[in-house]
N, C-alpha and C positions, 0 to 999 in steps of 0.2 A: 418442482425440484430444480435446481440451480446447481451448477457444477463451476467452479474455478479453477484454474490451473495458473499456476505462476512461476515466471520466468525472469531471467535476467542479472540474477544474483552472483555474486566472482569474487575475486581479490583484486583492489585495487589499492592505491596509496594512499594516504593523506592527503588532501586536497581536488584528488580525481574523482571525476562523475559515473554514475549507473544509472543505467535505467530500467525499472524491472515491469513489469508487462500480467496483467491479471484478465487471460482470455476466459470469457462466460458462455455458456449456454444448457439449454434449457427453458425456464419459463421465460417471458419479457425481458430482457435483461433491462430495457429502459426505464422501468419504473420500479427498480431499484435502487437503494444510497448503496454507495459503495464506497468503501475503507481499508486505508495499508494500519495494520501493528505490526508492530516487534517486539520478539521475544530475545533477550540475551542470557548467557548461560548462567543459571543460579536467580533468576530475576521472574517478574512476573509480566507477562505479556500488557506489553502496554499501545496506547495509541498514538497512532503517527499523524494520518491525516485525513478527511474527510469530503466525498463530493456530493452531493446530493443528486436525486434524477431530473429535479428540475426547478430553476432559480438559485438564488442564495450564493453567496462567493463559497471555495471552498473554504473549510478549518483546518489547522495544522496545529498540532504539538509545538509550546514555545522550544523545544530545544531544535526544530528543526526549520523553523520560522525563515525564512528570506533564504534557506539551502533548498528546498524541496518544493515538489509541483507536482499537483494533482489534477491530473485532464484523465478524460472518460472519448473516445469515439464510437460514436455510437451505430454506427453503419460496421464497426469489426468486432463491437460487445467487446470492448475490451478498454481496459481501466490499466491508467502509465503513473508511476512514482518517479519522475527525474530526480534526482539526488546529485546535489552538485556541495561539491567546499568540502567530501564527508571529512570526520571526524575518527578517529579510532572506536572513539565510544556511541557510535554508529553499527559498529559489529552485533550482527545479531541475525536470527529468522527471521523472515519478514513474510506477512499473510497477507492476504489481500479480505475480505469481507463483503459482505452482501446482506441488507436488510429492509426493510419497510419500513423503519422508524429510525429515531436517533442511534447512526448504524457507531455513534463510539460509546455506545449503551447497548445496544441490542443487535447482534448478529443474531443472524439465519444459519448463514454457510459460509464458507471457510474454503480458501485454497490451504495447497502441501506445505505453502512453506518455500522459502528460497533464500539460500545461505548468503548471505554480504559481510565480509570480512575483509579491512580496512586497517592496512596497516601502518605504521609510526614510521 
């Protein structure tokens, strides 16, 4: 079993940065893929960005392409989403994810969730 807990989430403006924080523990967390989605209100949880446990550059979502960054430290088990340039339509939940396989296909476990709302 695998727990997440995710952090980091606020109000900030148009063009300002977050960074939101997906602490693990439990099993390995290193041989893990780990993954940020978001869900927006009325919408269907989609995916953001993706890092693997080991090799491979990360994947990102083209709407968040050259704004966001996905790093994993793996001595604090804990997976970072920088978010810079947001967007209003960047507002949404955002979870963090945990899997074995193609984690923007196939979650395990699931953090709470962490509000980001970005305003005009």
């Amino acid at each position: 079993q695998v727990q997440l807990e995710d952090s980091g989430g606020g109000l900030v403006q148009a063009g300002g940065s977050l960074r939101l924080s997906c602490a693990a523990s439990g099993r390995p967390f290193s041989y893990y893929n780990m993954g940020w989605f978001r869900q927006a209100p009325g919408k269907e949880r989609d995916f953001v960005a993706a890092i693997r446990w080991i090799g491979s550059r990360p994947d990102y979502a083209d709407p968040v392409k050259c704004r966001f960054t996905i790093t994993r430290d793996r001595a604090k088990n804990t997976v970072y989403l920088q978010m810079n340039s947001l967007k209003p339509e960047d507002t949404a939940v955002y979870y963090c994810a945990a899997g074995r396989r193609d984690i923007a296909t196939e979650q395990e476990y699931w953090g709470q969730g962490t509000q980001v709302t970005v305003s005009s």
